[in-house]
N, C-alpha and C positions, 0 to 999 in steps of 0.2 A: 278036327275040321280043317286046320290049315292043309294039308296036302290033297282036298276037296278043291280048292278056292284058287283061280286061274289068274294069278295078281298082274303079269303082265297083259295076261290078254283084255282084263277091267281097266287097266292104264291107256291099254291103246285105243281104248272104247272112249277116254274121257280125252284124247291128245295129249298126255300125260308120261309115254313111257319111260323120261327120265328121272322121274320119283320110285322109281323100281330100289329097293334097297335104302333110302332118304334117311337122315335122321327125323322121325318126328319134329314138326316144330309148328307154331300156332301162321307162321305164312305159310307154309305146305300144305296145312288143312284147310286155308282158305283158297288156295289154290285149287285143291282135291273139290271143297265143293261147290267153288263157282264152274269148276270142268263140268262136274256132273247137272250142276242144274242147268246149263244148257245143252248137254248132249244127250242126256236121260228123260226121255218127256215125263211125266205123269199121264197117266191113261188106264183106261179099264176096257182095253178091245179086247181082252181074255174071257172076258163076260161075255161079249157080245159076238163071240167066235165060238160059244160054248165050249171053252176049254179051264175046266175049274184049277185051280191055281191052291198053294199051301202058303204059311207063312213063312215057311223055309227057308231061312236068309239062304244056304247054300243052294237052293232052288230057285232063286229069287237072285239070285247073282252070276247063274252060268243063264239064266234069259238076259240079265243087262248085257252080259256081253257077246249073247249074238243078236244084239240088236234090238230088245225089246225096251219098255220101260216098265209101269207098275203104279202104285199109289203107294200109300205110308207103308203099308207092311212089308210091299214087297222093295220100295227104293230105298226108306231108312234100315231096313233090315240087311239088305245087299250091301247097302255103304255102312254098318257097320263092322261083317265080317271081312270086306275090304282092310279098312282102320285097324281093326288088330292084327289081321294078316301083317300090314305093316310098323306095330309095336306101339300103336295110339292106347292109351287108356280109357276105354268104350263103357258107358253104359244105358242098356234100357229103360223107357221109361213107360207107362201107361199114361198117356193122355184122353183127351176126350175136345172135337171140336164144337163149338158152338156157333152152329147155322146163321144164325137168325137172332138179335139180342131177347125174342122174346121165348127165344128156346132157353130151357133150363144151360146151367153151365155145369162142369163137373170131366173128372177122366173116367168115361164111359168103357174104356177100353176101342172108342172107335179110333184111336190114331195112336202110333207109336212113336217114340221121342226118343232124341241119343245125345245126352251130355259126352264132351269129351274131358277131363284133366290133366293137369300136370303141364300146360303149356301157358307160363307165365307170360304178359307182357303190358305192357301199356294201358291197354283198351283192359287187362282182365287179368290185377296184379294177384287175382288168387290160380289164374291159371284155369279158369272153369268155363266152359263155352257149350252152348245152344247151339248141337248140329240138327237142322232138319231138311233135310228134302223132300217132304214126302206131303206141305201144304198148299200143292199146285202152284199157285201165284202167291207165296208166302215167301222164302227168305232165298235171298241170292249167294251169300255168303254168309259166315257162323256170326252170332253174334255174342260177346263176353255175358256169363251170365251173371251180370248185374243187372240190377232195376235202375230203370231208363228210360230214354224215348232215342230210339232208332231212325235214322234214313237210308233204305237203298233205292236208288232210282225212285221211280213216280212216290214210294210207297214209304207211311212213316208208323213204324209199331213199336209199339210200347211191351216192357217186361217190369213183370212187379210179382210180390206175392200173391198166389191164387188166395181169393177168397174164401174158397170153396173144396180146395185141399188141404189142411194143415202140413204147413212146411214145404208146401211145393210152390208151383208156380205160374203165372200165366200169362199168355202172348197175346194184346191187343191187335187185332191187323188192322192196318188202315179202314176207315168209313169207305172208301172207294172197293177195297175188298173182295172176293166172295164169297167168304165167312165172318162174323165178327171178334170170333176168340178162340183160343185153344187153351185147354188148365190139361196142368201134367203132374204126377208124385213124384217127390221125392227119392222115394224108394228103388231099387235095380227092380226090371220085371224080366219073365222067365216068357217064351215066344207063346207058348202054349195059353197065356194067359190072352191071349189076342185070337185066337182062335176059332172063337165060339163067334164074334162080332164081324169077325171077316168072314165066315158062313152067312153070315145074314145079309151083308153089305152086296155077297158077291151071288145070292139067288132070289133076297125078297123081292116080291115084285115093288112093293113100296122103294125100294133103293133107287136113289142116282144114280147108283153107278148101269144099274140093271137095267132105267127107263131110255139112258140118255149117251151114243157113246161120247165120250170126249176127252180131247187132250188137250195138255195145258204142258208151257216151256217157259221157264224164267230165265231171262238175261240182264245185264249190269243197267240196259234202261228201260225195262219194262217186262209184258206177259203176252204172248202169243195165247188165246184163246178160241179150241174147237170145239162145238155144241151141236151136234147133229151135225146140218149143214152150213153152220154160220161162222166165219174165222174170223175173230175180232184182235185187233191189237190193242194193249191198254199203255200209258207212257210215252215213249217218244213217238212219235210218227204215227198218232193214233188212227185207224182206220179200221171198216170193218165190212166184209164182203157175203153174199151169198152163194155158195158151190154149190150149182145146180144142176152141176152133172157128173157122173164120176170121173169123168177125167179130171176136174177140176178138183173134185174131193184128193182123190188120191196124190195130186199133182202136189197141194197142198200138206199132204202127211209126209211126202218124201220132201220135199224143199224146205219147209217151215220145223219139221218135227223129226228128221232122217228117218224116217219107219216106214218100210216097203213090204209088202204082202204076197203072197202066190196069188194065182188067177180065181182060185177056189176062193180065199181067204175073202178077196175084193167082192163077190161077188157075195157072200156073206153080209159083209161089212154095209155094202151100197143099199141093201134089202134092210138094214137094222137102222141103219142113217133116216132110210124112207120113213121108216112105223113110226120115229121117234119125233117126225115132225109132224107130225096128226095129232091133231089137238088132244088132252085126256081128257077125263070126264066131266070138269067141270070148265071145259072151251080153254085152257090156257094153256100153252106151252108148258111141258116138263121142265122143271127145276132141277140144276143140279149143283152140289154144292163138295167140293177137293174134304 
């Protein structure tokens, strides 16, 4: 895989080109994914552009860096063949989010997880750390994976042992949120095991990701949040607008989100934005939930 994986041109994606060759070390990785979690949106306009998509971290990492983004399988997947490209000790995990507290909990195989080790220090004297990029408005930077309670910006989450997987783990997200948890295993997982959940995620009609497009970008004080036509900021300088025409949509995906489209793509994009904001069938706006 490594002679696949374009490491400069992911660095220059993330303003990063001078970790090109780096020694690993637990500041370079927080470095690595506070880059990404503001340069890499989270988004599912691949759905809604009808362009079906693989789990393929190395398919999923030559789109980060011409410029697209993805959701878990394709952002934590992409950043983990990054990480070992540059000598991190990477592993997969199977998680599962939970929506809604009165949603069951458990790793459904809907979300992918990536411990890093072997980078001691202070915060995580076993050297073991909780990378994710890939739970929208979830983590800004890695956090040690000890049981805890966490603050970045607006947001405060908790790690402790899952209930619900033996030996594993799981991520309280803040009440403010817009999920209430994610439980992960223990175990390495293999891509393929994600496969069959990212088929469903990315054609049921029941999906979020299917009814509703949207982007989401985390920064050091807060989350930029797009939902059809509604851009909401959550954290500092809270505000939240309605883009009611495509200029304004778009204007908003390039300045808030750097993601620009052909004339085809908008023109796609502007018609799926529309549908999604007509009520469903039981009168309420589409939910959707990273």
């Amino acid at each position: 895989m490594p002679d696949t994986i374009d490491v400069p041109g992911y660095l220059t994606r993330l303003g990063l080109p001078e970790l090109a060759g780096h020694r690993p070390s637990a500041e370079a990785l927080d470095r690595l994914h506070r880059a990404h979690a503001e340069r890499v949106p989270y988004e599912c306009l691949e759905i809604q552009l009808g362009r079906p998509t693989t789990v393929c971290p190395a398919e999923s990492l030559r789109r980060v860096v011409a410029g697209r983004g993805g959701y878990c399988f394709h952002l934590n997947g992409a950043f983990s063949a990054l990480l070992r490209a540059l000598g991190y000790t990477v592993t997969r995990h199977v998680g599962g989010v939970q929506g809604r507290p009165e949603d069951p909990a458990g790793a459904n195989a809907s979300h992918l997880v990536l411990t890093v080790t072997g980078l001691p220090s202070a915060a995580a004297p076993d050297g073991e750390w909780l990378v994710d990029l890939g739970m929208g408005d979830g983590l800004h930077g890695p956090l040690p994976l000890v049981a805890g309670e966490y603050r970045q910006g607006p947001f405060r989450y908790t790690l402790r042992p899952s209930d619900v997987e033996p030996g594993g783990w799981r991520f309280d997200h803040d009440p403010s949120g817009t999920f209430h948890g994610m439980d992960f295993r223990s175990e390495p997982a293999r891509m393929s095991e994600f496969a069959a959940k990212h088929e469903e995620l990315s054609t049921s009609p029941e999906s979020g990701f299917v009814r509703v497009p949207a982007v989401l970008r985390r920064d050091a004080t807060g989350v930029d949040i797009l939902r059809g036509s509604t851009l909401k900021r959550v954290g500092a300088d809270p505000s939240r607008a309605e883009l009611t025409t495509p200029g304004a949509y778009f204007e908003a995906l390039s300045g808030v989100f750097g993601l620009t489209f052909s004339a085809a793509d908008r023109e796609t994009l502007w018609r799926r934005v529309s549908e999604a904001e007509r009520p469903d069938r039981d009168g309420a706006a589409p939910r959707v939930s990273p």
